[in-house]
TORKEBA-710945 format. One record per residue (C-alpha): x, y, z; residue in three letters. Coordinates in steps of 0.1 Angstrom, whole numbers, padded with zeros to 4 digits, always signed. Example, Ala and Ser with C-alpha at 12.3 -4.5 7.8 and 13.67 -1.06 7.14 Angstrom:
+0123-0045+0078ALA
+0137-0011+0071SER
end
This chain:
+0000+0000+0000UNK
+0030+0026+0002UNK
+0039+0040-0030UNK
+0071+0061-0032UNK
+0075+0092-0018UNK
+0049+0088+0009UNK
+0058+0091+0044UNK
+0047+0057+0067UNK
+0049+0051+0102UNK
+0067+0022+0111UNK
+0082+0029+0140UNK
+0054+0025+0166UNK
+0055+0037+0205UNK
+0062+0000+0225UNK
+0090+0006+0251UNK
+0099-0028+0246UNK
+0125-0026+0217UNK
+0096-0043+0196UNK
+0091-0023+0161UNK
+0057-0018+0138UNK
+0026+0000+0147UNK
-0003-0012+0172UNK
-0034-0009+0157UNK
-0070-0014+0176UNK
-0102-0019+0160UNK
-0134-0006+0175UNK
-0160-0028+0163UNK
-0138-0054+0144UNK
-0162-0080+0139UNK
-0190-0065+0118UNK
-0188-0064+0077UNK
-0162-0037+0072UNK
-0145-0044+0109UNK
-0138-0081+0098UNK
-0120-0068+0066UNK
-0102-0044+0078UNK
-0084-0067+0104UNK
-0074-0092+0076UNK
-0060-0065+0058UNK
-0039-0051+0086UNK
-0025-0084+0096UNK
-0015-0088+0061UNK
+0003-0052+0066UNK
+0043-0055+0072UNK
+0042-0020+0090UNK
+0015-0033+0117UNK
+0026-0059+0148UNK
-0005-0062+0164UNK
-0043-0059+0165UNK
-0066-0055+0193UNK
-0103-0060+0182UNK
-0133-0050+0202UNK
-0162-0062+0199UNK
-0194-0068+0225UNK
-0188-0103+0211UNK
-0155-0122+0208UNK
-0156-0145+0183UNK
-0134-0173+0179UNK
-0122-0165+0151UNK
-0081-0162+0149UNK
-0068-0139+0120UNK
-0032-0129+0121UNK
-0017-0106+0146UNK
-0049-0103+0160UNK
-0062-0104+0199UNK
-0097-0097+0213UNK
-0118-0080+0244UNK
-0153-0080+0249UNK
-0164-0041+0248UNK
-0197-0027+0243UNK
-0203+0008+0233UNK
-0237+0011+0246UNK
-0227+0009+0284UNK
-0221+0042+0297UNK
-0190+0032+0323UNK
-0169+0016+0296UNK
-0134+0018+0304UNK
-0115+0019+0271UNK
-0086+0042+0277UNK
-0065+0007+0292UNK
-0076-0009+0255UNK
-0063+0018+0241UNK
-0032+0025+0261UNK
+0001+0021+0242UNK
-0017+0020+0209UNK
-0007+0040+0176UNK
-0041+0040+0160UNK
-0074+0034+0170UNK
-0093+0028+0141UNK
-0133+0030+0151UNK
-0159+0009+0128UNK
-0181+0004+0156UNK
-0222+0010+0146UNK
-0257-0002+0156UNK
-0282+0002+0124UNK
-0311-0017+0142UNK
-0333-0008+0163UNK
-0347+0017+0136UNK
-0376+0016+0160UNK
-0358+0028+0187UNK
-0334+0058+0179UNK
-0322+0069+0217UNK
-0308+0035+0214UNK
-0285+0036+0184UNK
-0283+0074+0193UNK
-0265+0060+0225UNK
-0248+0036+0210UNK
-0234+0056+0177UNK
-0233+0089+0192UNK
-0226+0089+0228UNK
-0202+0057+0220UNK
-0183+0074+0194UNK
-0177+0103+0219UNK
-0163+0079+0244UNK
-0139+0064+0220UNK
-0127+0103+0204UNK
-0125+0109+0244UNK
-0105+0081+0251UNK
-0083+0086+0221UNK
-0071+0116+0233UNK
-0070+0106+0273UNK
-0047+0079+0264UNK
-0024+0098+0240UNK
-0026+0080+0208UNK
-0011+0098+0179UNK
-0038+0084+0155UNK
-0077+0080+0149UNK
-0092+0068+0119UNK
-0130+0067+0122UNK
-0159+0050+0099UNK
-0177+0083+0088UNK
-0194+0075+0055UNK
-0214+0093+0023UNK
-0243+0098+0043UNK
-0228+0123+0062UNK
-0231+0145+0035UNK
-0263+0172+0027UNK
-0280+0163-0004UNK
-0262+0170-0032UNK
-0257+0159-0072UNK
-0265+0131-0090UNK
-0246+0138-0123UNK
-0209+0149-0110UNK
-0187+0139-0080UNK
-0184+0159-0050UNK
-0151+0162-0033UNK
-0149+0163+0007UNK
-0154+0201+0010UNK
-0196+0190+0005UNK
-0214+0200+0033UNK
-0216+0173+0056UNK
-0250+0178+0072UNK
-0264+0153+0063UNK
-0305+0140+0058UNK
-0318+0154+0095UNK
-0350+0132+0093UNK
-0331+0100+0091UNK
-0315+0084+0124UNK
-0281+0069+0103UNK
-0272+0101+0085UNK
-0280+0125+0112UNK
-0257+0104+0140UNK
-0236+0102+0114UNK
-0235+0140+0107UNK
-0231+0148+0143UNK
-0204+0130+0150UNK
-0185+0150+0117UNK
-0196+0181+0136UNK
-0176+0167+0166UNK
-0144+0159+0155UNK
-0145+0195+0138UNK
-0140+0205+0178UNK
-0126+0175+0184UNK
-0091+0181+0159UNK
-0092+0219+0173UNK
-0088+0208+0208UNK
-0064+0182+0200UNK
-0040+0196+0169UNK
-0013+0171+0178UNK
-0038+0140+0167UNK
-0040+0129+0136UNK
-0076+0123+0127UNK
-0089+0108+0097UNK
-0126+0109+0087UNK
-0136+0077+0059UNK
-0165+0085+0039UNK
-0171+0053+0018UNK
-0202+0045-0006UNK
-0224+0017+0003UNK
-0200-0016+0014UNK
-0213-0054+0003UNK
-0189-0081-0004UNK
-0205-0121-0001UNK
-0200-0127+0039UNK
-0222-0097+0047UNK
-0248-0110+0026UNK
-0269-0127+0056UNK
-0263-0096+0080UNK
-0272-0070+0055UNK
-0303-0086+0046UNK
-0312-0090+0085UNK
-0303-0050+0089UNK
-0322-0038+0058UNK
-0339-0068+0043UNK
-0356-0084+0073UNK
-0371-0119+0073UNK
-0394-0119+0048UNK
-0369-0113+0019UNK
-0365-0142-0005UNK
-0328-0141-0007UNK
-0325-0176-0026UNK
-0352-0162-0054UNK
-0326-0126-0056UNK
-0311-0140-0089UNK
-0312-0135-0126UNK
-0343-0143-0144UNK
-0366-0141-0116UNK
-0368-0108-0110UNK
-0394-0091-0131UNK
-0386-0055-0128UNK
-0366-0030-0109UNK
-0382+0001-0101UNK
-0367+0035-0114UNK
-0376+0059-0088UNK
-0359+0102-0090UNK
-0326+0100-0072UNK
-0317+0063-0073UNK
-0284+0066-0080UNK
-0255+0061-0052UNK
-0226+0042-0050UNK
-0207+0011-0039UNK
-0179-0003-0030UNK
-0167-0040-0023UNK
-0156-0045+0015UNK
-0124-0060+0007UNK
-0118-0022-0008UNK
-0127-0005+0016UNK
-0100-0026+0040UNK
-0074-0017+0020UNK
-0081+0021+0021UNK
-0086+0021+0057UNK
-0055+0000+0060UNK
-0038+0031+0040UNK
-0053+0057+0063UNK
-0038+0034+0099UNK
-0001+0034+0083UNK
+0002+0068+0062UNK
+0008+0103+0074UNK
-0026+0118+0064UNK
-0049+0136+0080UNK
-0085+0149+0068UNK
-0118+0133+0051UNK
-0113+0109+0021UNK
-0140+0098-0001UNK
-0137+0060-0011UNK
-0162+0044-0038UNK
-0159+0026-0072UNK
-0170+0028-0107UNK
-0197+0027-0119UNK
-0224+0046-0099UNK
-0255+0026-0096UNK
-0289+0026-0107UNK
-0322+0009-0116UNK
-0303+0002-0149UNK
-0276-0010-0137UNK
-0297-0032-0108UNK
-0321-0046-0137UNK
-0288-0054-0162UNK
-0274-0074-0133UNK
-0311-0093-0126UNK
-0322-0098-0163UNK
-0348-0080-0151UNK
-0369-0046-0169UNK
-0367-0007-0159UNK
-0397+0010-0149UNK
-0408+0042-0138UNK
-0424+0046-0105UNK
-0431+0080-0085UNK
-0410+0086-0053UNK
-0443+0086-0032UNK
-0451+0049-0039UNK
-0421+0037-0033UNK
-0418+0057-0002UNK
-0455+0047+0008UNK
-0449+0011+0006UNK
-0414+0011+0026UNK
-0433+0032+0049UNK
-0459+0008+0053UNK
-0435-0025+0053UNK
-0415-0003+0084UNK
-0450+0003+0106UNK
-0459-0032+0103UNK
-0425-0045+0116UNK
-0424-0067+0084UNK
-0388-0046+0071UNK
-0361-0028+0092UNK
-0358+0000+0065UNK
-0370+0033+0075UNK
-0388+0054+0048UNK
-0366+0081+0062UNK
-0333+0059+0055UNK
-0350+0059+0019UNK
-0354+0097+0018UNK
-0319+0100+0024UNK
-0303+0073-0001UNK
-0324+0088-0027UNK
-0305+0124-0015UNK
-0269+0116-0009UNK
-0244+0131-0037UNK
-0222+0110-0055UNK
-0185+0114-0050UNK
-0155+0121-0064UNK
-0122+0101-0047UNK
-0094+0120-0065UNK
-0082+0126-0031UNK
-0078+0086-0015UNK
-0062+0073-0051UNK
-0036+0102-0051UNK
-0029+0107-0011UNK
-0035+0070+0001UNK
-0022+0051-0031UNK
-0062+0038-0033UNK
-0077+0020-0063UNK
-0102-0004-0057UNK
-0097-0040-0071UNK
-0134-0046-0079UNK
-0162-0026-0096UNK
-0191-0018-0081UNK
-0211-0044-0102UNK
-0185-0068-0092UNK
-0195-0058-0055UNK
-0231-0066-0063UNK
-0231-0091-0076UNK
-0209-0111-0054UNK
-0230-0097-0024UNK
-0264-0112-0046UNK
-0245-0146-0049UNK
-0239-0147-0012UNK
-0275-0135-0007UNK
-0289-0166-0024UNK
-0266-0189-0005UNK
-0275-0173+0029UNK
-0238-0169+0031UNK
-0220-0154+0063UNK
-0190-0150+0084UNK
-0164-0162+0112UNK
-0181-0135+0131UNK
-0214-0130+0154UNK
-0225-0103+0131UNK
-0216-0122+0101UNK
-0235-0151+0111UNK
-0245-0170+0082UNK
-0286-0175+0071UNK
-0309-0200+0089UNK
-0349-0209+0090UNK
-0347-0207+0125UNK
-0327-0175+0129UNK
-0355-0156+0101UNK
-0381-0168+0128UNK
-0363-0156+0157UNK
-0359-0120+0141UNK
-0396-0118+0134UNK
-0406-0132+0168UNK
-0384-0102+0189UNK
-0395-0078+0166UNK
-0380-0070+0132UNK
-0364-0029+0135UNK
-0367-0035+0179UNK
-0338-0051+0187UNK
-0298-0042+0183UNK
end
């Protein structure tokens, strides 16, 4: 990941003689946290990983050790996690209960304060933190927008306005603490295959019929004003944040690939048909689908997605040596083959698809429960 001419830490703090750079990862098991603790242990500069996670898995990647942390309790200690360390890179985030914002307000929000706090209390030189494109105040469609777009983001939706807040944060944050390097990730929407089963529990809920998700059986895809965003395959997004823990940048960096998506694009990948259907339907049927616990989606979440700017990431190719491997229809359409498999992870979060665990999510409430 270091090309020429840029400046990498190496060095690391450990009084022990030991050289390379400590890295922890807040929230290391989920679909990006799992990636990006392969790709640091595959990262010469890096000598060891501590993951956190309110659920240790027993999973053993390289270089990597694990503690049981959960965001959501108010008296967690984490400056003795984060003691000693070089970077703290922080992934941690609840998108469910939609139902029940205070929660993931308390759990994104009041969470990610503690880590920044702790950061800084423990004297770490380095934060990298998971902001993402829905930070960002509705914007255009038809060009890129660099990381000087007003990151407000969609105030009506729970996801994009914790997410928003905490940008507003670290603004204060970096002021009070100049000496810490702080670097703000604003990726595109993430899927590789082992998310498939989590991603369809967080947005799908139990009714979608993953296994019928596949070429041929899918009629149509609806072409509603504004559906157009973009995405990016986990495994990229690793590699970028692995960039961000070992270089000497500082700032926001906008990560995403090519092409942007859309109904077009959706229905090429399906072998399905385009066709025109008014926002408010679409809206009105999601809305419905949310107040009848049968899908986790807010029809605010919708609002948003069909708001958020595309993005232009001149900025993480040139200052992080970032180009993703895969195109965003590659990214799709490996998440729609895991989809159909009910594929998963090594991870709690990642868990792969089961009968049992759809009825489980409908019987505690699907959008009630973290």
């Amino acid at each position: 990941m270091t090309a020429p001419g840029n400046s990498t830490n190496t060095r690391g703090r450990r009084g022990d003689g030991a050289t390379g750079l400590r890295v922890v990862v807040v929230g290391a098991t989920g679909n990006v946290g799992s990636a990006v603790v392969r790709a640091l242990g595959e990262e010469a500069a890096v000598s060891s990983i501590l993951g956190l996670a309110r659920r240790v898995p027993d999973w053993t990647p390289e270089k990597t050790a694990w503690r049981a942390v959960d965001l959501g309790d108010p008296d967690v200690e984490l400056v003795p996690h984060f003691r000693d360390a070089d970077v703290v890179v922080h992934l941690a985030w609840l998108f469910q209960p939609t139902h029940e914002p205070v929660t993931t307000w308390r759990g994104n929000v009041l969470g990610s304060v503690r880590v920044f706090e702790a950061v800084a209390a423990a004297g770490v030189p380095a934060l990298v933190h998971a902001s993402s494109v829905g930070a960002y105040s509705p914007g255009p469609k038809d060009r890129g927008v660099d990381e000087s777009w007003p990151t407000h983001g969609w105030p009506e939706a729970a996801y994009t306005r914790e997410k928003a807040y905490l940008e507003r944060f670290l603004d204060g944050f970096e002021q009070r603490h100049p000496d810490l390097r702080v670097v703000r990730m604003r990726p595109g929407f993430l899927f590789q295959r082992q998310s498939a089963s989590q991603q369809r529990r967080l947005f799908g809920g139990p009714l979608v019929p993953g296994s019928l998700v596949r070429p041929g059986l899918v009629p149509v895809v609806p072409d509603v004003p504004g559906l157009r965003f973009q995405v990016l395959h986990t495994e990229d997004a690793a590699t970028a944040y692995r960039a961000a823990a070992v270089r000497d940048v500082r700032g926001a960096f906008n990560i995403a690939a090519e092409p942007p998506v859309d109904a077009a694009t959706l229905a090429e990948i399906l072998g399905a048909r385009v066709f025109r259907l008014p926002r408010p339907l679409l809206r009105g049927a999601v809305a419905s689908a949310w107040k009848l616990h049968l899908a986790p989606a807010s029809p605010e979440l919708l609002d948003a997605v069909l708001r958020i700017p595309l993005m232009d990431t001149t900025r993480a190719r040139r200052e992080l040596g970032w180009e993703p491997r895969h195109t965003a229809t590659d990214a799709i359409e490996e998440f729609l083959r895991g989809l159909r498999r009910g594929a998963g992870g090594p991870t709690a979060p990642l868990a792969a698809d089961s009968a049992a665990g759809r009825v489980h999510e409908a019987a505690t409430g699907v959008g009630e429960r973290p």
